[in-house]
VODREN-103190 format. One line per field, with one value per residue: residue number from 0; residue in three letters; x, y, z of N, C-alpha, C, O, CB in turn. Coordinates in nm, 3 decimals. Atoms other than C-alpha are relative to their C-alpha. Glycine has a CB too. Example, Ala and Ser with C-alpha at 12.3 -4.5 7.8 and 13.67 -1.06 7.14 Angstrom:
2
nufi = [0	1]
loti = [ALA	SER]
nu = [0.089	-0.082]
nv = [-0.119	-0.119]
nw = [0.000	-0.006]
cau = [1.230	1.367]
cav = [-0.450	-0.106]
caw = [0.780	0.714]
cu = [0.090	-0.077]
cv = [0.120	0.109]
cw = [0.000	0.073]
ou = [0.194	-0.026]
ov = [0.118	0.220]
ow = [0.066	0.090]
cbu = [-0.099	0.041]
cbv = [0.003	0.046]
cbw = [0.125	-0.142]
END
This chain:
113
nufi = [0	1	2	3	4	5	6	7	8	9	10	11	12	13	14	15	16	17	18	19	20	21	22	23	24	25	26	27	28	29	30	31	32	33	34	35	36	37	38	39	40	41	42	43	44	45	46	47	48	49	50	51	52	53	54	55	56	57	58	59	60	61	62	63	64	65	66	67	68	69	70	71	72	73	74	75	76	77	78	79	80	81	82	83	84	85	86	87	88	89	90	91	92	93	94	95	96	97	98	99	100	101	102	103	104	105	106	107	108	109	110	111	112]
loti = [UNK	UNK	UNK	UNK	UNK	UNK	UNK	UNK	UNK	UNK	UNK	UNK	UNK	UNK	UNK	UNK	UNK	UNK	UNK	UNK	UNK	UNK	UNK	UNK	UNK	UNK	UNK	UNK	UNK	UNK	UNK	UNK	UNK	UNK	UNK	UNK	UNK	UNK	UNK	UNK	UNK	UNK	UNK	UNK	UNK	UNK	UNK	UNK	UNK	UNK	UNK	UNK	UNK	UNK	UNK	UNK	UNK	UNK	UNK	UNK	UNK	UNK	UNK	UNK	UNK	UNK	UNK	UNK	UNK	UNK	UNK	UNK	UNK	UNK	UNK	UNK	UNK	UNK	UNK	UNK	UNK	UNK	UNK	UNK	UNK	UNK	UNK	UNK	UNK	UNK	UNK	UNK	UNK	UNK	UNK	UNK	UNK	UNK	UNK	UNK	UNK	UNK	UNK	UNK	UNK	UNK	UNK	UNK	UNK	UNK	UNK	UNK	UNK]
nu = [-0.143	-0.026	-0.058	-0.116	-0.019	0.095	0.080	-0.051	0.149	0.045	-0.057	-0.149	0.036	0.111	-0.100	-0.142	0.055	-0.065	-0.157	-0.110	0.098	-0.031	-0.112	-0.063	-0.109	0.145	-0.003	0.063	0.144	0.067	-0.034	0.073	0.168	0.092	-0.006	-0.181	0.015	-0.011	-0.141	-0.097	0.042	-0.042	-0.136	0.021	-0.016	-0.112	-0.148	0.002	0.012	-0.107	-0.049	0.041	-0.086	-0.138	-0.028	0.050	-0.144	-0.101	0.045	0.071	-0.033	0.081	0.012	0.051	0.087	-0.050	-0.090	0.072	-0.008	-0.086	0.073	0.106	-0.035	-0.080	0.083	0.084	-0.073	0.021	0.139	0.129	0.079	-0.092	0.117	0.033	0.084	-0.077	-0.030	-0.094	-0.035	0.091	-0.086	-0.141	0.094	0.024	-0.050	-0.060	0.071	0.008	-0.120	0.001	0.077	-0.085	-0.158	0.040	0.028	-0.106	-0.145	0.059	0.107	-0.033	-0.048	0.095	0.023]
nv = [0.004	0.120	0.052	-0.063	-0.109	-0.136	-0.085	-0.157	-0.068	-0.119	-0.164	-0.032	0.029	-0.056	-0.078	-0.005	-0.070	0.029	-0.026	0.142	0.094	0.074	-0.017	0.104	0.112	0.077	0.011	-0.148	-0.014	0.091	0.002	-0.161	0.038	0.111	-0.022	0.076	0.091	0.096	0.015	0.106	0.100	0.035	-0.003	0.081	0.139	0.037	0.041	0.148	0.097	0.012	0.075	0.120	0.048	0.067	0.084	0.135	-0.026	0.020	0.146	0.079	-0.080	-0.103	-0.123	-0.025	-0.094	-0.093	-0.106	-0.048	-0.050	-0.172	-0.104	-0.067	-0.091	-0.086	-0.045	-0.093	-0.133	-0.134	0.043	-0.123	0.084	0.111	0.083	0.094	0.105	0.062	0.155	0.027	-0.018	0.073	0.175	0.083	0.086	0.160	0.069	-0.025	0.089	0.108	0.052	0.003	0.064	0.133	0.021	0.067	0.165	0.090	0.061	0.125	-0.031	-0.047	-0.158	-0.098	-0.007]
nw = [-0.025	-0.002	-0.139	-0.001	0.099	-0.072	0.095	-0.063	-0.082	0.055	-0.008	0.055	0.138	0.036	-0.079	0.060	0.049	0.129	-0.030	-0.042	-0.023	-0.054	-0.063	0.129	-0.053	-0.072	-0.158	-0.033	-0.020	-0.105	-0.173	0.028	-0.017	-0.106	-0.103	0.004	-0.060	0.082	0.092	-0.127	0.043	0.143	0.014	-0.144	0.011	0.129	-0.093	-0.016	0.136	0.072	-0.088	0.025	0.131	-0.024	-0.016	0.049	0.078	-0.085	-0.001	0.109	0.075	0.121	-0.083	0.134	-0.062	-0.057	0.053	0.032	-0.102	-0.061	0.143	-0.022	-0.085	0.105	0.074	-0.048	-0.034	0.047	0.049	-0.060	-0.063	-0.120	-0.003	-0.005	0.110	0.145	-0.057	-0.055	-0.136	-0.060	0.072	-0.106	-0.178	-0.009	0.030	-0.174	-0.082	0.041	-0.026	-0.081	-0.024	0.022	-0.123	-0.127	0.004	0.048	-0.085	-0.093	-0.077	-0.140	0.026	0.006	-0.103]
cau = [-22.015	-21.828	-21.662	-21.304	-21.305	-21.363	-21.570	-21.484	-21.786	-22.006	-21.940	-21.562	-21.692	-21.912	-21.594	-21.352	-21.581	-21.417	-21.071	-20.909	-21.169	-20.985	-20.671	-20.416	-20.205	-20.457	-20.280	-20.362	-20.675	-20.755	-20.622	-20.812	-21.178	-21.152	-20.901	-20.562	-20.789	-20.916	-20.596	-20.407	-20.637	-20.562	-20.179	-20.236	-20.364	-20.166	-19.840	-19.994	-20.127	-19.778	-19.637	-19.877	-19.698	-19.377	-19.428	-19.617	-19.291	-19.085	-19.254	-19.388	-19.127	-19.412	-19.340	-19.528	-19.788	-19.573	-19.412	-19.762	-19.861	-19.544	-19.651	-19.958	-19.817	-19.557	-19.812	-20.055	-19.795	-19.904	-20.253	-20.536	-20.763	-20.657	-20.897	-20.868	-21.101	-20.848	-20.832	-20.467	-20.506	-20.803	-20.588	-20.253	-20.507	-20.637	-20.352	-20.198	-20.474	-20.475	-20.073	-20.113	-20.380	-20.181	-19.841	-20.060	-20.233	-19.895	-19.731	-19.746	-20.035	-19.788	-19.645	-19.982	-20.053]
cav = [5.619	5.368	5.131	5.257	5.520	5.871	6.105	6.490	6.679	6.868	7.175	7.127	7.058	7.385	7.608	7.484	7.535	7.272	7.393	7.073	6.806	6.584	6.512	6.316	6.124	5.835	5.813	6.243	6.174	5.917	6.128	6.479	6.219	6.008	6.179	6.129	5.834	5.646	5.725	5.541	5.275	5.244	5.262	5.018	4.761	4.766	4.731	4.411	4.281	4.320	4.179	3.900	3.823	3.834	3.585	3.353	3.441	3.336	2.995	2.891	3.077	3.251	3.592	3.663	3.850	4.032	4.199	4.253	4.421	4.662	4.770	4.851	5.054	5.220	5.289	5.456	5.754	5.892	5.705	5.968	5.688	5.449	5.148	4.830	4.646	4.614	4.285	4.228	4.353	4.105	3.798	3.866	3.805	3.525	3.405	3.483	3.294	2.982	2.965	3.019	2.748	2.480	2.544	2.478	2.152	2.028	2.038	1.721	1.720	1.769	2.115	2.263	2.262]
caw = [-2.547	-2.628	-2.358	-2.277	-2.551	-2.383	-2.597	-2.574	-2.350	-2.509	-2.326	-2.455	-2.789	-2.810	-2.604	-2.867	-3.151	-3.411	-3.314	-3.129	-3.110	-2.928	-2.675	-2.973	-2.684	-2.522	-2.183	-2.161	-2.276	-2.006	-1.710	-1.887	-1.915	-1.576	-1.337	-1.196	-0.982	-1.265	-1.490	-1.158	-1.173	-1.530	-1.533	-1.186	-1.394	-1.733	-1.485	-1.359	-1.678	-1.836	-1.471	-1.542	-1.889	-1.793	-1.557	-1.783	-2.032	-1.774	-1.725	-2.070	-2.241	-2.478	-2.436	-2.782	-2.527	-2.319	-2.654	-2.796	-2.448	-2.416	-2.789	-2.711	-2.421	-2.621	-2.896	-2.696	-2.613	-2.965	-3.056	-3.064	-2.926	-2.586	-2.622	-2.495	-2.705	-3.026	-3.106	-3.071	-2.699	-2.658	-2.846	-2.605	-2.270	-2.400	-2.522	-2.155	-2.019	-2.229	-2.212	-1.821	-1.783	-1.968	-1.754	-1.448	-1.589	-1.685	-1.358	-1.128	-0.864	-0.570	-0.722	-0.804	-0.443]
cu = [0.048	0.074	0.170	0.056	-0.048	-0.046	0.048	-0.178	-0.032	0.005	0.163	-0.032	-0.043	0.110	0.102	-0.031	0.098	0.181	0.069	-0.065	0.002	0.186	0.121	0.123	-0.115	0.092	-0.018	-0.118	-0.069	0.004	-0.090	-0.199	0.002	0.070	0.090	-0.055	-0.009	0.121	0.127	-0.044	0.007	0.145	0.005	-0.004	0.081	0.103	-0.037	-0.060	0.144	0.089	-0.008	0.098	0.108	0.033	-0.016	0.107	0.073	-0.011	-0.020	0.111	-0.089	-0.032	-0.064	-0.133	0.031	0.039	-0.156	-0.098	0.088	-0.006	-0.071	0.040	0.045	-0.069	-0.082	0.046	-0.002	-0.139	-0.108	-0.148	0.085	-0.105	0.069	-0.084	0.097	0.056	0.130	0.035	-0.051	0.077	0.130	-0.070	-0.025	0.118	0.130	-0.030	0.050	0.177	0.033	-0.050	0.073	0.106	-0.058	-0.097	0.105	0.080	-0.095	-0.114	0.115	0.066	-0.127	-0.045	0.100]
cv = [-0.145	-0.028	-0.015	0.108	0.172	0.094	0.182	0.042	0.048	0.151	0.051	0.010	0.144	0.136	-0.009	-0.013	-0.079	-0.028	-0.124	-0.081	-0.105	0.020	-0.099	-0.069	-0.049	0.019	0.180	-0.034	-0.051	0.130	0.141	-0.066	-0.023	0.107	-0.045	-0.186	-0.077	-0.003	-0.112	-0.132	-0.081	-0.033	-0.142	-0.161	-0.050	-0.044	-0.171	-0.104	-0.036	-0.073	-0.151	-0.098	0.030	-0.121	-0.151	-0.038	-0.116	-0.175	-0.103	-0.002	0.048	0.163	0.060	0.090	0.101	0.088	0.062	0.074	0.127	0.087	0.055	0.118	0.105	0.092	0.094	0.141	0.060	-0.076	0.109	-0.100	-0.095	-0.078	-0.157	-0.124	-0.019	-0.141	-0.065	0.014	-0.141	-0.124	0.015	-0.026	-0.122	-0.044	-0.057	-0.085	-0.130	-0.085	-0.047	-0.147	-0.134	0.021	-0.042	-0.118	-0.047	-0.046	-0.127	0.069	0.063	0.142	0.087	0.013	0.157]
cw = [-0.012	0.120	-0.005	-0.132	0.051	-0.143	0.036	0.046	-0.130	0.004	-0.105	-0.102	-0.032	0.037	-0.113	-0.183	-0.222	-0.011	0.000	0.058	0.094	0.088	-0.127	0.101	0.093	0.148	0.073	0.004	0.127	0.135	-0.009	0.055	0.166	0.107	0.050	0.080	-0.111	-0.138	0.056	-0.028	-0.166	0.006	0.104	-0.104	-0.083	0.109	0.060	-0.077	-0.071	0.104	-0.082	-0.147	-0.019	0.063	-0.058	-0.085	0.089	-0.002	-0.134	-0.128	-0.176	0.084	-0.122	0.077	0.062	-0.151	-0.075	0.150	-0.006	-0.125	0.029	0.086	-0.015	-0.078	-0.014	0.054	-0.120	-0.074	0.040	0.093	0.064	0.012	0.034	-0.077	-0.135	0.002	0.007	0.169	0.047	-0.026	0.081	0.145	-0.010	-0.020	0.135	0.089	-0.024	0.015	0.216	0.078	-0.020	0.094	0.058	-0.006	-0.048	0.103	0.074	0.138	0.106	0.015	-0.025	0.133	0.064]
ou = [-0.005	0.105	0.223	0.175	-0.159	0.012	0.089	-0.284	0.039	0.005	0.194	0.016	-0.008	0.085	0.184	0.065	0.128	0.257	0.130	-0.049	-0.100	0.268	0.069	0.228	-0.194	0.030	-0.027	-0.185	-0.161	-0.079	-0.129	-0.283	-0.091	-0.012	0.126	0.024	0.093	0.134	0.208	0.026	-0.011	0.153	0.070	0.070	0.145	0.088	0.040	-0.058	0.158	0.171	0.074	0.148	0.151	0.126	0.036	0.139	0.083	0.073	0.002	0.102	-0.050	-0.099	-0.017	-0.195	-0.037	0.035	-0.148	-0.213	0.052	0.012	-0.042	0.010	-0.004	-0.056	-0.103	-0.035	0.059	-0.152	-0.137	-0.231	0.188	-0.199	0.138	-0.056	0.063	0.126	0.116	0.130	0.013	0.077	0.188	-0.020	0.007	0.131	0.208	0.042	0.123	0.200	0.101	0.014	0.093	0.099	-0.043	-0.132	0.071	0.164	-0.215	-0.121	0.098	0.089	-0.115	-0.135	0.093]
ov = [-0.247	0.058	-0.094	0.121	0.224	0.091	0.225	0.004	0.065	0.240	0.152	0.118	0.159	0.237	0.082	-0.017	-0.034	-0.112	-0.174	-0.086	-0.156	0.107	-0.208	-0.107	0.022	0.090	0.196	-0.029	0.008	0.133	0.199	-0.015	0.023	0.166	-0.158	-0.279	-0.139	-0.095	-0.185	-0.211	-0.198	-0.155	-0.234	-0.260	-0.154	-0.161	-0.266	-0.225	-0.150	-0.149	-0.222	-0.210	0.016	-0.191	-0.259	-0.157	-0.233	-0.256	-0.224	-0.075	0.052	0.209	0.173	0.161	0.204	0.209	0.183	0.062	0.244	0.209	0.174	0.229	0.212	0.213	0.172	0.222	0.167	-0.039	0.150	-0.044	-0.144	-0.028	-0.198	-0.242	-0.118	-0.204	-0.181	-0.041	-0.215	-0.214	-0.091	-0.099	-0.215	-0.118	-0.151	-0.140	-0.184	-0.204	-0.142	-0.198	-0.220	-0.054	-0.164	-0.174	-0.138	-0.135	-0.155	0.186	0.181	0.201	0.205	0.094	0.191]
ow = [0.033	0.203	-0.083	-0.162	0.034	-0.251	0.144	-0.003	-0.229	-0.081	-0.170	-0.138	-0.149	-0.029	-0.129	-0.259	-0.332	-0.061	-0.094	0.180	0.141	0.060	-0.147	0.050	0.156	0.227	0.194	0.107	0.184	0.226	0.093	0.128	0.233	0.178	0.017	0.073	-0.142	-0.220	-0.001	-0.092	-0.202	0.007	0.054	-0.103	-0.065	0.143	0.052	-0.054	-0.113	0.052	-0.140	-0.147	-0.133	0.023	-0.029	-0.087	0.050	-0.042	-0.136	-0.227	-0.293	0.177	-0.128	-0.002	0.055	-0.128	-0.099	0.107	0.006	-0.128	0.042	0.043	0.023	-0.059	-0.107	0.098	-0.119	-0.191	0.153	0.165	0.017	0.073	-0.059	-0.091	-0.199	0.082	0.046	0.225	0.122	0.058	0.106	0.230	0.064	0.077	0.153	0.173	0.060	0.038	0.254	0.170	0.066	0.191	0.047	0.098	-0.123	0.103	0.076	0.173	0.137	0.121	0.009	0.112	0.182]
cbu = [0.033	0.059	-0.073	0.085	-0.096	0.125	-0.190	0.099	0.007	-0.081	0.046	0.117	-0.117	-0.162	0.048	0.108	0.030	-0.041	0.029	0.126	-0.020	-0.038	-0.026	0.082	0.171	-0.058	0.180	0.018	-0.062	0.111	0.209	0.024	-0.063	0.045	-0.080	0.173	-0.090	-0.135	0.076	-0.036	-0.104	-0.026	0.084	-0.194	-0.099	0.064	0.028	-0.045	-0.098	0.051	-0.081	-0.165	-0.037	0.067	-0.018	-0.144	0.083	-0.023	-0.130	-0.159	0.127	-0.193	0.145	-0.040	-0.064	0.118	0.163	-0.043	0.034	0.208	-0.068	-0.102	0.057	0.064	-0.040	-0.064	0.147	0.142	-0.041	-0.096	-0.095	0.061	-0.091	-0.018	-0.170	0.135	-0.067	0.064	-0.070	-0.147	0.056	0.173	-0.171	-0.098	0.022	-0.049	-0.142	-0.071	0.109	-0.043	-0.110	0.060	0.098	-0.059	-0.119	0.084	0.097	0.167	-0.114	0.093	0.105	-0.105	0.024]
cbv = [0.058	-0.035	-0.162	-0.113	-0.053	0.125	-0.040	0.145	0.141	-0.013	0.024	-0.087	-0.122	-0.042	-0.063	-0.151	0.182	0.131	0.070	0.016	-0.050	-0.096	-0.065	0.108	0.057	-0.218	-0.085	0.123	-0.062	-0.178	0.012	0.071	-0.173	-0.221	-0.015	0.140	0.003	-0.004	0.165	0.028	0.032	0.120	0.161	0.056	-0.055	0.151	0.141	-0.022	0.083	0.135	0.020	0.033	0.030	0.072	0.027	-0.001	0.187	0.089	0.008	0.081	-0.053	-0.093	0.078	-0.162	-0.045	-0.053	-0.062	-0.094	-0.093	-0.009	-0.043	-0.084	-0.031	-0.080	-0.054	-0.062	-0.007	0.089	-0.147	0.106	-0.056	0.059	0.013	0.030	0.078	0.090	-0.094	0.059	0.136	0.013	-0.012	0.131	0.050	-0.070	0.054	0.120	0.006	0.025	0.143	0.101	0.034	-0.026	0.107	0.100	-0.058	0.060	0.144	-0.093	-0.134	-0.101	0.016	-0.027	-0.151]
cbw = [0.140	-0.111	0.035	0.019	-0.133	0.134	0.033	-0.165	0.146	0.011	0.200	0.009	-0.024	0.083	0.159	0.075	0.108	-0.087	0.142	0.098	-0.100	-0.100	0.182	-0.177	0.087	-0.065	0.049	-0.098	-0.105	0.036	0.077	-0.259	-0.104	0.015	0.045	0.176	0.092	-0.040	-0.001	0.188	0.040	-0.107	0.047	0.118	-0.023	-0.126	0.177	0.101	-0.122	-0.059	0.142	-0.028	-0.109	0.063	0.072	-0.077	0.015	0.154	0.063	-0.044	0.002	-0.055	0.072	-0.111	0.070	0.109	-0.118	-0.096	0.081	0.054	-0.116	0.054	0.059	-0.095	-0.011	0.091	0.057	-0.104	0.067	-0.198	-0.085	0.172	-0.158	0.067	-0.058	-0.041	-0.078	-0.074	0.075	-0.050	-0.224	0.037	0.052	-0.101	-0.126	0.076	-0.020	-0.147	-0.080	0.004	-0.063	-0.156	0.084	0.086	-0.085	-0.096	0.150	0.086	0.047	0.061	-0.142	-0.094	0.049]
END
């Protein structure tokens, strides 16, 4: 299995016989594989990853992560696969990080406190 890619069971696989191999909207699929808990935990964090890059927006003004973020979000309401690993997801974190990191070595010592 790959890592954040759910796989259809085998029982389902063997019950549906070819038919409909898969769920074709990723935020169904997630909540059909893990469970309204880890679907929560999912939705839980996107909301404060995309928090996170508004506020860095807000500060840096590079919101070039937040809009590649609420794509992805968007996107995934008709993507037959919901994966994390695509490397546009992985390039607006970092790029979240690295914009984050500089704002807070730029300010004076007595404001980073």
């Amino acid at each position: 299995m790959v890592w954040c890619r759910p796989e259809t069971r085998a029982d389902v696989a063997r019950m549906l016989i070819g038919v409909a191999p898969l769920i074709h909207v990723g935020y169904l699929s997630y909540l059909y594989y893990y469970g309204i808990f880890g679907s929560l935990l999912l939705f839980i964090s996107l909301f404060f990853l995309v928090k996170f890059a508004w506020d860095v927006g807000k500060k840096t003004a590079y919101w070039g992560s937040l809009y590649g973020l609420l794509t992805f979000c968007f996107a995934n309401m008709t993507f037959v696969y919901f994966t994390f690993s695509e490397m546009g997801m992985v390039l607006a974190v970092i790029y979240l990080k690295y914009f984050n990191d500089k704002q807070k070595s730029e300010l004076p010592e007595s404001q980073s406190e």
